[in-house]
mmCIF file of the C-alpha atoms, coordinates in Angstrom:
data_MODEL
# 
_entry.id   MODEL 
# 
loop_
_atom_site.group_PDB 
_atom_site.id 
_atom_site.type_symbol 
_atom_site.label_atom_id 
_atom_site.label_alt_id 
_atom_site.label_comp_id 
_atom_site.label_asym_id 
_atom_site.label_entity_id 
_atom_site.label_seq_id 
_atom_site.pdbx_PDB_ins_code 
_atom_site.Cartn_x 
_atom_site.Cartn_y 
_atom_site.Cartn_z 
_atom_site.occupancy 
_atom_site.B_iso_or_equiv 
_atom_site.pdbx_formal_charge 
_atom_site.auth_seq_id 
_atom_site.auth_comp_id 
_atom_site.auth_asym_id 
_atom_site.auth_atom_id 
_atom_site.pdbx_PDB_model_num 
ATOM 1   C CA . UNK A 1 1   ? 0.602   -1.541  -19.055 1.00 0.00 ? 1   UNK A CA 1 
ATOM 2   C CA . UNK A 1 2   ? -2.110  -3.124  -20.099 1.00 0.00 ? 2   UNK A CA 1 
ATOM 3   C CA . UNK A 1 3   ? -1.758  -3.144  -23.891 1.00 0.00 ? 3   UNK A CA 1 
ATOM 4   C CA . UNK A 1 4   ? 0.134   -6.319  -24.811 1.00 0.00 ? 4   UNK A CA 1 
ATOM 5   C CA . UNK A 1 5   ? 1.858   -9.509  -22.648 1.00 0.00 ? 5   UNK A CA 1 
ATOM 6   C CA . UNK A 1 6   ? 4.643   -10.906 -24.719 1.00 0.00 ? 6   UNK A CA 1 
ATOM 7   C CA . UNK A 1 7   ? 3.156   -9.772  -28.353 1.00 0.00 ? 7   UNK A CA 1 
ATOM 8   C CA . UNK A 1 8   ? -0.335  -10.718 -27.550 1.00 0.00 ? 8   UNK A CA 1 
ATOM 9   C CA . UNK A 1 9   ? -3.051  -8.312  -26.626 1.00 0.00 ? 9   UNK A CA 1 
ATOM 10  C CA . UNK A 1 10  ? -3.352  -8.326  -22.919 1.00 0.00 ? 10  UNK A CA 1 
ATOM 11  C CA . UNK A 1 11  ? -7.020  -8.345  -23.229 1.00 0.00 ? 11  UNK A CA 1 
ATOM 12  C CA . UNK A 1 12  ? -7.129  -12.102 -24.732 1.00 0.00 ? 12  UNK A CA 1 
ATOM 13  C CA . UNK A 1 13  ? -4.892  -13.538 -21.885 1.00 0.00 ? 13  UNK A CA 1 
ATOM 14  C CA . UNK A 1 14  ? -6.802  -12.107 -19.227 1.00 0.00 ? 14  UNK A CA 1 
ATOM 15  C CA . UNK A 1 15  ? -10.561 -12.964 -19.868 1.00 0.00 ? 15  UNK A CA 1 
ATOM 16  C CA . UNK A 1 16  ? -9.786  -16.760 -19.723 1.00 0.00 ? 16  UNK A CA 1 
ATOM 17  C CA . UNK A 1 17  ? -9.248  -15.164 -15.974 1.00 0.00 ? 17  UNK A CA 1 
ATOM 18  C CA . UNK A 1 18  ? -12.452 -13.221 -15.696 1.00 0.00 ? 18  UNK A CA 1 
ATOM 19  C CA . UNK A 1 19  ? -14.185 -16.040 -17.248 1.00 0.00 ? 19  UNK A CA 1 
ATOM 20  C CA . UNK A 1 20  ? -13.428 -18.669 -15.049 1.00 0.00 ? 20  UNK A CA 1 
ATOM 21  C CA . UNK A 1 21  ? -13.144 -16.990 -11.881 1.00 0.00 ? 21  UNK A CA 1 
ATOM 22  C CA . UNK A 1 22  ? -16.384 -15.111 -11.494 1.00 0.00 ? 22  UNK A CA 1 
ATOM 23  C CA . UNK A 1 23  ? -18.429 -18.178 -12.249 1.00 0.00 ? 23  UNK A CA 1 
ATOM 24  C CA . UNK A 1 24  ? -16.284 -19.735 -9.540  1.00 0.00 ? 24  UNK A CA 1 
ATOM 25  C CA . UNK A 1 25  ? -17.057 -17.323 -6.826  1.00 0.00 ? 25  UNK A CA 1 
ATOM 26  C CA . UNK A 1 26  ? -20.625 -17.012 -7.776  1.00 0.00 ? 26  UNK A CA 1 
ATOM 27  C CA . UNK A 1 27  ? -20.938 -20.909 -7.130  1.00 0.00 ? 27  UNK A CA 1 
ATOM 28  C CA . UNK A 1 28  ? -18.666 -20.970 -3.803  1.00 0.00 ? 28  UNK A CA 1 
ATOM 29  C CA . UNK A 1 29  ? -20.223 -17.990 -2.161  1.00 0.00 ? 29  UNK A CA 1 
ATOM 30  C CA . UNK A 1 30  ? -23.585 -18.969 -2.847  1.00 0.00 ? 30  UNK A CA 1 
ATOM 31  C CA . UNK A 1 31  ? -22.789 -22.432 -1.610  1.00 0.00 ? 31  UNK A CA 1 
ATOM 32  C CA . UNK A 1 32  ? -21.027 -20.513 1.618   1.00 0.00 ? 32  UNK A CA 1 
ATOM 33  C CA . UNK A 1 33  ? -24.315 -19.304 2.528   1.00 0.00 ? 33  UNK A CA 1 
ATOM 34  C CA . UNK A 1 34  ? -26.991 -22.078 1.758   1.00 0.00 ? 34  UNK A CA 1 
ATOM 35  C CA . UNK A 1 35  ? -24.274 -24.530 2.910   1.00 0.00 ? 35  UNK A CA 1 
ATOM 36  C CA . UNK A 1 36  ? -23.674 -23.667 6.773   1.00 0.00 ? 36  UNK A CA 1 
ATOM 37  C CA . UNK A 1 37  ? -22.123 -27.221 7.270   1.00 0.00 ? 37  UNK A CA 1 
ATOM 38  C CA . UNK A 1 38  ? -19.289 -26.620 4.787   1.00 0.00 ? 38  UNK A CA 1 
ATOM 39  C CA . UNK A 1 39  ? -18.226 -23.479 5.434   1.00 0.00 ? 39  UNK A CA 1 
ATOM 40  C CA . UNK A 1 40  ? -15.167 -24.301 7.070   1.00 0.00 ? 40  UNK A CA 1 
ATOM 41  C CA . UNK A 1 41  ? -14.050 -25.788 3.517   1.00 0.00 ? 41  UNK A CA 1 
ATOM 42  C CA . UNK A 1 42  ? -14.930 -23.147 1.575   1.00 0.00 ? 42  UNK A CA 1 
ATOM 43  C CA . UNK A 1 43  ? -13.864 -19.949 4.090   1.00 0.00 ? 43  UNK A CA 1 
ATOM 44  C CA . UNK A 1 44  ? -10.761 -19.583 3.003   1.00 0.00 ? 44  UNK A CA 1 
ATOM 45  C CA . UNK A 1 45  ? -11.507 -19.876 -0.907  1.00 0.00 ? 45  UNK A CA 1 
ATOM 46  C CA . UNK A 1 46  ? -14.566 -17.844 -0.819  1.00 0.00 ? 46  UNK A CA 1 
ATOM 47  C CA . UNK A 1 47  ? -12.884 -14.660 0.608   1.00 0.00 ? 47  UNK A CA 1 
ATOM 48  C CA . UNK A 1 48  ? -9.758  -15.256 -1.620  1.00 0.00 ? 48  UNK A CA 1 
ATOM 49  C CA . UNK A 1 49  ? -11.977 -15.696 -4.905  1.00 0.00 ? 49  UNK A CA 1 
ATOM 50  C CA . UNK A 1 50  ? -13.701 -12.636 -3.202  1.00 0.00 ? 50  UNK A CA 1 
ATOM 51  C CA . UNK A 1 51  ? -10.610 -10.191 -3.182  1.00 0.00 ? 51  UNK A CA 1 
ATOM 52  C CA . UNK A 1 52  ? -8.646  -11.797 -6.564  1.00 0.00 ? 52  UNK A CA 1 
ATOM 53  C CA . UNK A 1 53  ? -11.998 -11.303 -9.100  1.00 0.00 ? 53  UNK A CA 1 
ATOM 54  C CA . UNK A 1 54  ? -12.699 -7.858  -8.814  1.00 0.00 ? 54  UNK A CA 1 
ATOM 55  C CA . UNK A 1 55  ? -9.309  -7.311  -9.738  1.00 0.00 ? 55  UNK A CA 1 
ATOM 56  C CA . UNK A 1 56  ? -9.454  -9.793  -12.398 1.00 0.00 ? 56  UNK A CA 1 
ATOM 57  C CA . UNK A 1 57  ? -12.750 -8.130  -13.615 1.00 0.00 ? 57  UNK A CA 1 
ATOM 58  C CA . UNK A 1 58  ? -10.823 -5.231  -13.767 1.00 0.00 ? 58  UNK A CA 1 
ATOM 59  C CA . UNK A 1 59  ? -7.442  -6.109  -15.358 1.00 0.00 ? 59  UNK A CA 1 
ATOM 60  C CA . UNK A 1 60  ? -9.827  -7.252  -17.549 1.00 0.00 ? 60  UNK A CA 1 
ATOM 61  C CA . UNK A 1 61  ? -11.793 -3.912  -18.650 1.00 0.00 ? 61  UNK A CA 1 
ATOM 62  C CA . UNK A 1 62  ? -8.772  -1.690  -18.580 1.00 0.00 ? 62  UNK A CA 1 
ATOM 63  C CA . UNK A 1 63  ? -7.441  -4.113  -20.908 1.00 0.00 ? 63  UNK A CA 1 
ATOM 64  C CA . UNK A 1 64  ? -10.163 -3.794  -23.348 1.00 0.00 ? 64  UNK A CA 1 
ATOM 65  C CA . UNK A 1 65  ? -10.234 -0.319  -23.258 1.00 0.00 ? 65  UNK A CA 1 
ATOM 66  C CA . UNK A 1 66  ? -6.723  -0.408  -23.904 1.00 0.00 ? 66  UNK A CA 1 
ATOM 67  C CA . UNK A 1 67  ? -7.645  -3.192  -27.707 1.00 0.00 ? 67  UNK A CA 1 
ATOM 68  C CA . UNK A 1 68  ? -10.170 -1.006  -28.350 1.00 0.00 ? 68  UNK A CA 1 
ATOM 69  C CA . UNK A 1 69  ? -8.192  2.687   -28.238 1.00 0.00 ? 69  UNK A CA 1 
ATOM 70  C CA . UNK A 1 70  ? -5.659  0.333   -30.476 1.00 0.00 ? 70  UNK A CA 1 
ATOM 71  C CA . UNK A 1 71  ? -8.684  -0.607  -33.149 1.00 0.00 ? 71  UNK A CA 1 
ATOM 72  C CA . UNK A 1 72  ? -9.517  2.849   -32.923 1.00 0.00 ? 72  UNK A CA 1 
ATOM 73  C CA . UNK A 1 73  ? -6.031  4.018   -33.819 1.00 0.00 ? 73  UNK A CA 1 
ATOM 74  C CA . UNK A 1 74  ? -5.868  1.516   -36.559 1.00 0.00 ? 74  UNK A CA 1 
ATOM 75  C CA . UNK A 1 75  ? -8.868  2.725   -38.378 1.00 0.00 ? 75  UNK A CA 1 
ATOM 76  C CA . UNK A 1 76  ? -11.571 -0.034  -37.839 1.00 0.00 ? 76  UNK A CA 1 
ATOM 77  C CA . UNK A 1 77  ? -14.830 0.796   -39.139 1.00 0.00 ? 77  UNK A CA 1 
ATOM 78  C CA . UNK A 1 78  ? -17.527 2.357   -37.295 1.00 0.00 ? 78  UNK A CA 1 
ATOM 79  C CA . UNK A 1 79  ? -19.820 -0.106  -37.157 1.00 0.00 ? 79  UNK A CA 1 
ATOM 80  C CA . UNK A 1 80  ? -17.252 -2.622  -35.870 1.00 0.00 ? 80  UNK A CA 1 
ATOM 81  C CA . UNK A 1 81  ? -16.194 -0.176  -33.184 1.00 0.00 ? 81  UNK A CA 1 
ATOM 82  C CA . UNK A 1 82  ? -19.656 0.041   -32.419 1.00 0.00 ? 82  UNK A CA 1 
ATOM 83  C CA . UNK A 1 83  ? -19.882 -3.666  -31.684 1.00 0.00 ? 83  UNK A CA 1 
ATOM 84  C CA . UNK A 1 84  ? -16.834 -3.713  -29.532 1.00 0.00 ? 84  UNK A CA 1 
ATOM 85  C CA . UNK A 1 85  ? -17.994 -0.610  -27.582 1.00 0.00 ? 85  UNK A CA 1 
ATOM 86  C CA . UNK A 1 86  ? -21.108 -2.495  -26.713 1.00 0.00 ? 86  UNK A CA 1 
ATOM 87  C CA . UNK A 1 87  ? -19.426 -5.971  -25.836 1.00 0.00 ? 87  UNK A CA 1 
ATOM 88  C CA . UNK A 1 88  ? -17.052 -2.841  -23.445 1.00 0.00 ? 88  UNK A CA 1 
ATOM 89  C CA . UNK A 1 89  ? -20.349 -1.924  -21.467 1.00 0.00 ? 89  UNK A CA 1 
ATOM 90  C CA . UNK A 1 90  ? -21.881 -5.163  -20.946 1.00 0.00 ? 90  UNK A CA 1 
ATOM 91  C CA . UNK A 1 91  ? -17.415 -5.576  -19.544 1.00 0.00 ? 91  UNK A CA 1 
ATOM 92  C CA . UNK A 1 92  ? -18.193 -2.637  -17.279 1.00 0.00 ? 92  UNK A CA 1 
ATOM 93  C CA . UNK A 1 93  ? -21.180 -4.033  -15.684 1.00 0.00 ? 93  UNK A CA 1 
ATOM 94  C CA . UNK A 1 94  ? -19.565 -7.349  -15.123 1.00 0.00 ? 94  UNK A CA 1 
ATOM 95  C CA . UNK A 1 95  ? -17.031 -5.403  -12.903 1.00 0.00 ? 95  UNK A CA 1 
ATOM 96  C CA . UNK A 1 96  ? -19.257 -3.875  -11.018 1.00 0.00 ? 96  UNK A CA 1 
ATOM 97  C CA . UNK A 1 97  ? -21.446 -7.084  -10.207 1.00 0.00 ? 97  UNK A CA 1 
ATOM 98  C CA . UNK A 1 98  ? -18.025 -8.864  -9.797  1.00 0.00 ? 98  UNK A CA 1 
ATOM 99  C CA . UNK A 1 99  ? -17.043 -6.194  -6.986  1.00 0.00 ? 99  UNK A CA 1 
ATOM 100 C CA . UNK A 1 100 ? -20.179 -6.464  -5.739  1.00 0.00 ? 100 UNK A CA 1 
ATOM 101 C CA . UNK A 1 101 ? -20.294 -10.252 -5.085  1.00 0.00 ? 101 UNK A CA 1 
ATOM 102 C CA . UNK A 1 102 ? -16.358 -9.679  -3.768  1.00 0.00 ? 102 UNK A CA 1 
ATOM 103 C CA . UNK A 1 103 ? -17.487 -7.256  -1.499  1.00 0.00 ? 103 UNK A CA 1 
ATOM 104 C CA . UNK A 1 104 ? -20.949 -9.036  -0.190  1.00 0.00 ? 104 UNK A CA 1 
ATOM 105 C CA . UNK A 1 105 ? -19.066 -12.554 -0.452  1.00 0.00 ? 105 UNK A CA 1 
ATOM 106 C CA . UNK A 1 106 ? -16.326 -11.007 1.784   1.00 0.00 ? 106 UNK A CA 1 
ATOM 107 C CA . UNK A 1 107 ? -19.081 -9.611  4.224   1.00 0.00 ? 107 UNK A CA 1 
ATOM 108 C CA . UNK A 1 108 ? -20.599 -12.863 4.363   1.00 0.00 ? 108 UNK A CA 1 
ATOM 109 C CA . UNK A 1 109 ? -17.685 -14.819 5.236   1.00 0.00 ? 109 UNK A CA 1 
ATOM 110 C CA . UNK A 1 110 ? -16.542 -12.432 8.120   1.00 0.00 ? 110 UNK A CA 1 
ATOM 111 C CA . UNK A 1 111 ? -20.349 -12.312 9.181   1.00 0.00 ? 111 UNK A CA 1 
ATOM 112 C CA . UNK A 1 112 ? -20.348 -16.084 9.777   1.00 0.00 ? 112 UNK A CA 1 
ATOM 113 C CA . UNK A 1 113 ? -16.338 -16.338 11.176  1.00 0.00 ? 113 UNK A CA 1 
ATOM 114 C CA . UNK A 1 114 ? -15.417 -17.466 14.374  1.00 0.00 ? 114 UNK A CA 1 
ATOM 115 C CA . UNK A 1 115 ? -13.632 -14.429 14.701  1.00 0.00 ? 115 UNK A CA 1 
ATOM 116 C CA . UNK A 1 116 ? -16.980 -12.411 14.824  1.00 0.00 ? 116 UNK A CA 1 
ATOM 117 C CA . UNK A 1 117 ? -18.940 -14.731 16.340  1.00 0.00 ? 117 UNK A CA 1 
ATOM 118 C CA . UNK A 1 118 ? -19.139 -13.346 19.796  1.00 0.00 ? 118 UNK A CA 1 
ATOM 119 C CA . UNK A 1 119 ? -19.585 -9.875  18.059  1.00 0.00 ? 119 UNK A CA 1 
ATOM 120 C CA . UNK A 1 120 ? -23.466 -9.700  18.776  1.00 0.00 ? 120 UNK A CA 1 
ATOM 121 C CA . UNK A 1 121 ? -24.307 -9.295  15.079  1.00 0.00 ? 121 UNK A CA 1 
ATOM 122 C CA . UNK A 1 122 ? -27.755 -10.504 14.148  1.00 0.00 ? 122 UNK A CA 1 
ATOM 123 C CA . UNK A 1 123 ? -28.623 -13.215 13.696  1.00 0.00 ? 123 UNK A CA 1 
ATOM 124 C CA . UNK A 1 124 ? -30.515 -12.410 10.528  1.00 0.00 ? 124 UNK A CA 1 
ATOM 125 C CA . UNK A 1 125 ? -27.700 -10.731 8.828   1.00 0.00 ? 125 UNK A CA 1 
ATOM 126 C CA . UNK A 1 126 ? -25.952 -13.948 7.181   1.00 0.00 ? 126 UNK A CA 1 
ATOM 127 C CA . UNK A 1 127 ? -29.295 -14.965 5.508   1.00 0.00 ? 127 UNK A CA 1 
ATOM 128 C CA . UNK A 1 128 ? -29.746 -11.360 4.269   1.00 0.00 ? 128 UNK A CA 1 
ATOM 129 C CA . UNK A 1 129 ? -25.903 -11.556 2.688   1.00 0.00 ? 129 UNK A CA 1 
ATOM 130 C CA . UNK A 1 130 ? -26.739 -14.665 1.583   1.00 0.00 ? 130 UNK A CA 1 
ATOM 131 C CA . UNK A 1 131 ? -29.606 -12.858 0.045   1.00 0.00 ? 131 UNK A CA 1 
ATOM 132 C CA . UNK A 1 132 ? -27.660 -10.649 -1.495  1.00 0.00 ? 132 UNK A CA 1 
ATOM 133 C CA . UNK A 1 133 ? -24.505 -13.431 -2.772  1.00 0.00 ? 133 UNK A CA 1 
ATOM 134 C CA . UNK A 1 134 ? -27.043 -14.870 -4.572  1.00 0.00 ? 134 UNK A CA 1 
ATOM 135 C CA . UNK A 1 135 ? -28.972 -12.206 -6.498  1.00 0.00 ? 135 UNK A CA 1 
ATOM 136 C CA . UNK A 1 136 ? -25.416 -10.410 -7.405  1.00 0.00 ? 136 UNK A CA 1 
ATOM 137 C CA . UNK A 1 137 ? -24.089 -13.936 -8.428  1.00 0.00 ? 137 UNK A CA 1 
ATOM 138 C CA . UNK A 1 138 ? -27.169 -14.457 -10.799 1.00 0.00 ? 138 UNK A CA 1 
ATOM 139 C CA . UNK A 1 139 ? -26.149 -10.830 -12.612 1.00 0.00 ? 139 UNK A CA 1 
ATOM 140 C CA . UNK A 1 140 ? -22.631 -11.717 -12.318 1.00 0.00 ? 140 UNK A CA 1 
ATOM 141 C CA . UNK A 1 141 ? -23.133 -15.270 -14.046 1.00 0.00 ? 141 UNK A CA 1 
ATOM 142 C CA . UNK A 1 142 ? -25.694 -13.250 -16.799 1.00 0.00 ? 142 UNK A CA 1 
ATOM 143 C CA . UNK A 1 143 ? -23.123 -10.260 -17.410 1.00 0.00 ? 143 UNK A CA 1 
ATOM 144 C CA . UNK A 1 144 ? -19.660 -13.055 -17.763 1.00 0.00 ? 144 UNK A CA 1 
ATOM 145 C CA . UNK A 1 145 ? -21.980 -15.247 -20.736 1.00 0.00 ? 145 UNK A CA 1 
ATOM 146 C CA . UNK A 1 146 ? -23.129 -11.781 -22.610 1.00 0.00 ? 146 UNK A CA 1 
ATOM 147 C CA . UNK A 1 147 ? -19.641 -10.460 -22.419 1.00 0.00 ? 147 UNK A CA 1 
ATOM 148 C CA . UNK A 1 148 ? -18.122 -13.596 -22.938 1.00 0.00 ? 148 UNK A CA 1 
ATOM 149 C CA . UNK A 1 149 ? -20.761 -14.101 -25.926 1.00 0.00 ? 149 UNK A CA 1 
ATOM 150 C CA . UNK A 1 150 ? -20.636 -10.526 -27.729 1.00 0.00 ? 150 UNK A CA 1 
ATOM 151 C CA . UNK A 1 151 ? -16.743 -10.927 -27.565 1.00 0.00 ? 151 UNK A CA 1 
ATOM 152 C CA . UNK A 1 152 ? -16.613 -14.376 -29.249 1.00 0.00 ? 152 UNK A CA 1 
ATOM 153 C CA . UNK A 1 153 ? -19.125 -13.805 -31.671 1.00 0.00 ? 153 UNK A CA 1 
ATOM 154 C CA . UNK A 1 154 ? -16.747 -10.461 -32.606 1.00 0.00 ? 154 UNK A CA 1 
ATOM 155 C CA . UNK A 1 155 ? -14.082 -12.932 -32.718 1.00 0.00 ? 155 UNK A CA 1 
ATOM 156 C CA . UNK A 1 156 ? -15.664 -15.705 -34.785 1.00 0.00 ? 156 UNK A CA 1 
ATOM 157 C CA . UNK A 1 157 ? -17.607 -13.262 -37.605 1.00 0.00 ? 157 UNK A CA 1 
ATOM 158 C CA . UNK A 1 158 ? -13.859 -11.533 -37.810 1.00 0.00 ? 158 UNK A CA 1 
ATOM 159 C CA . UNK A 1 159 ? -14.691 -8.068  -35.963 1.00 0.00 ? 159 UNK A CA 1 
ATOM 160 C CA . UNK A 1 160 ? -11.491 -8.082  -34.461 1.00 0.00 ? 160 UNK A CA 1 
# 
């Protein structure tokens, strides 16, 4: 399923995805919570970002794995599988800080909604998720440029 999209490697079509949306949602839900006055702007985009990265993220890894079991069935070279298994864990910790911004970003936004408002939550829990937003979006924003860096590199010197 996640081997190839129309003769291509999945894998290559679906980081463009990774890349650009968990940068994205780093940015908006940080700006969500240091930003009270435009949260009603971003609401809506923050908590879709929130749900559709983490699955990106993941699409994403599975894919890899998916490259790499091909390399490996090809015969690549140790050392070059070596490479590509460690540009596959700094992939796995991007999906974890990539769920955990979804999950804190989503948290945030239903911590500050209208819809909760009257909920008697307190009132120091938004600045605690915001907290928390940003610290996950720093690793997330850290782990997307190493993975996105140890790929291309792999790409560029002809790895893969």
């Amino acid at each position: 399923m996640f081997r190839e999209i129309n003769g291509l490697p999945a894998h290559v079509l679906v980081i463009h995805a990774a890349v650009v949306l968990v940068p994205l949602l780093a940015l908006l839900a940080v700006g969500y919570g240091v930003l009270p006055r435009w949260r009603h702007r971003l609401d809506w985009a923050v908590a879709a970002l929130a749900v559709v990265t983490p699955i990106v993220a993941w699409v994403a890894t599975e894919s890899g794995e998916e490259l790499e079991e091909a390399l490996r069935a090809k015969g690549y070279p140790p050392d070059r599988l070596q490479q590509i298994s460690e540009h596959a864990e700094y992939g796995d910790m991007l999906f974890w800080f990539a769920l955990g911004l979804g999950v804190a970003a989503l948290l945030l936004v239903l911590s500050t909604s209208r819809f909760v408002a009257g909920r008697n939550l307190p009132r120091w829990l938004p600045v605690v998720l915001t907290v928390v937003v940003a610290v996950l979006a720093v690793f997330a924003l850290v782990y997307v440029y190493w993975t996105g860096d140890s790929g291309a590199k792999m790409v560029w010197d002809g790895v893969v």
